[in-house]
N, C-alpha and C positions, 0 to 999 in steps of 0.2 A: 823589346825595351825601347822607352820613347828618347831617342837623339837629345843628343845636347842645343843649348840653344847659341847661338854665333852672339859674337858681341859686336859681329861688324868691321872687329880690326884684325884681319890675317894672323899676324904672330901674335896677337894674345889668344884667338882662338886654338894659334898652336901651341903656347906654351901651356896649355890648361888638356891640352889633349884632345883636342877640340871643338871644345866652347865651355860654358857654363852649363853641369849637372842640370837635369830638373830637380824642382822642388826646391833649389838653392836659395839663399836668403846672402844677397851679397850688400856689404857697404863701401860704398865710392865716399874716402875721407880725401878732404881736400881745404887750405887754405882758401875763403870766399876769392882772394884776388888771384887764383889760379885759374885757367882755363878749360874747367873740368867738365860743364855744361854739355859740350859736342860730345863725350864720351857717351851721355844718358840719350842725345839724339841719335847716333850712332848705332847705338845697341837696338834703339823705339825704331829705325828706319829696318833694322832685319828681322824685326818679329811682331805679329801680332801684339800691341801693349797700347795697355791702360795709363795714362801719366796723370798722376795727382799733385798738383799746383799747390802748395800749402804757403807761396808765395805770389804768386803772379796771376796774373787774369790767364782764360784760356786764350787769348787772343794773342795775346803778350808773347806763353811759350809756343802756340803756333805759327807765329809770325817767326820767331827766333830760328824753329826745327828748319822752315822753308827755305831761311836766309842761308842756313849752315849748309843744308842739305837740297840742293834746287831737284833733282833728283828723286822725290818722295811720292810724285802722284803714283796713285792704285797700292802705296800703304798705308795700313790699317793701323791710328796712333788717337787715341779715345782719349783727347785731352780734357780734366775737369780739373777747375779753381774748385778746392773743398778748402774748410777751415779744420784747424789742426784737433782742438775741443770736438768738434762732432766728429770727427774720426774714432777717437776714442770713445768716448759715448756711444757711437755704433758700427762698430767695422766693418761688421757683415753689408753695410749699404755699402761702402766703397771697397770691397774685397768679395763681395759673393757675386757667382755669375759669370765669372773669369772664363774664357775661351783657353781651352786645352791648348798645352805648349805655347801661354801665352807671356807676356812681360809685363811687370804692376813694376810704376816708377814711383818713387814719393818722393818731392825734389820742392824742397828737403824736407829733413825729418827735425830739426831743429825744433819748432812747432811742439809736435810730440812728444820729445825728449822731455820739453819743460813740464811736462802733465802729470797726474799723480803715477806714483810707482807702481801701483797695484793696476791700474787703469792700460797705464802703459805694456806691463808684462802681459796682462791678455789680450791687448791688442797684437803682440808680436808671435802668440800662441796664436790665436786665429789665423793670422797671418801666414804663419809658417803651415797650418794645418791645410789653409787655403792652395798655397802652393803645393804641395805633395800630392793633394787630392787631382789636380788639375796640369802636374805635370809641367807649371812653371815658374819662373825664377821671379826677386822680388831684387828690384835695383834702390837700394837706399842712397840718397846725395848726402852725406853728414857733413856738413863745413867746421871745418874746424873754429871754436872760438875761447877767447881769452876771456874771464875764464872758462874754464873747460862748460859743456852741455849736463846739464844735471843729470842725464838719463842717457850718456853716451856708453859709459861702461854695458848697461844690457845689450843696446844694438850690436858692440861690437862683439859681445860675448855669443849671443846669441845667433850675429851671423856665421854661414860659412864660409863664406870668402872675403879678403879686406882686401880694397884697393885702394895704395895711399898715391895718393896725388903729390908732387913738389912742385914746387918754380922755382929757379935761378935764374940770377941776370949776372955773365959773365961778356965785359967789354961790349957792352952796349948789348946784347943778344940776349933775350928770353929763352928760356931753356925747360921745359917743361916737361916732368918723367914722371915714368909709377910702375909701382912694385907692387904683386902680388904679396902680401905679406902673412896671409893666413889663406890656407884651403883646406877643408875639411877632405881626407880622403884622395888628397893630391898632395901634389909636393909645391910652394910656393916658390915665387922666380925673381929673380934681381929688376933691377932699374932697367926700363927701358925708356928711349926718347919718345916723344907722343910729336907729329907734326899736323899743323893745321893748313888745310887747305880748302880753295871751295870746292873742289871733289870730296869731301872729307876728312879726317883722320885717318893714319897708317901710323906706325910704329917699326922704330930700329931698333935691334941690337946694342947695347950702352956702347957709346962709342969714348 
């Protein structure tokens, strides 16, 4: 049986029992002014992964990965700016072809969410079918927005793992945590602290 895939940060690998299943379809939900970004580099710097830009140039989140992460040469991070419409219109161009045990980032899904229902739901079938066959996981960036994403309820239904993102500012200090709050076939785990450094991301125990 093919291994789980690392997310990069120690105790979330360990609270998952390892890492993240293959085949998994996970959403990283996060307020846009939280620091959730280094999570999706983080995960892209331990595996093999494809990053789809449904915002930024590729230049933009390569330039971003390098700054976060100095640490990245001789990995494999297949960055492409796509538009959110021709995803859906053809998924198979940006989902087929995937490298076994590999990572598909879509940062963010926002984009898609807004697309027809019907359009949407076979793109996350494909999707999903994409990962199982090839044995790897799908990182979705969902930002939270007011109001809510037209097409948030499938992503999240449809994933198997949710990772919510918070920020707090307690006496001047940014405070920045996430909870597993859905795992399919696991059990999910409380709040943990997220710290940022330029070694990367780690994570504490809620203190």
């Amino acid at each position: 049986m093919t291994g789980d895939l690392s997310t990069g940060v120690d105790l979330l690998d360990s609270a998952m029992g390892g890492g993240v299943p293959p085949g998994s379809l996970v959403a990283l939900t996060a307020p846009p002014r939280a620091q959730s970004e280094p999570l999706l580099y983080e995960m892209a710097a331990a595996n093999p992964t494809r990053y789809l830009s449904t915002l930024r140039t590729s230049e933009e989140v390569t330039e971003a990965i390098t700054a976060t992460l100095p640490s990245t040469s001789g990995v494999s991070i297949d960055v492409r700016a796509v538009d959110g419409d021709e995803i859906l219109a053809n998924p198979e161009q940006s989902l087929g072809s995937l490298d076994s045990h590999s990572l598909v980032i879509i940062d963010p899904t926002t984009e898609l969410e807004q697309g027809d229902r019907e359009r949407y739901r076979s793109f996350l079938d494909t999707c999903k079918r994409a990962l199982r066959m090839t044995d790897s996981v799908g990182l979705f960036h969902c930002h939270e927005n007011n109001p809510a994403v037209l097409r948030r309820d499938m992503t999240l239904t449809r994933a198997d793992l949710v990772w919510d993102v918070c920020v707090e500012v307690i006496d001047d200090n940014v405070r920045t945590r996430m909870a597993i709050t859905k795992f399919r076939g696991g059990t999910p785990f409380g709040l943990v602290d997220l710290n940022f450094s330029e070694g990367g991301v780690t994570a504490d125990a809620r203190r």
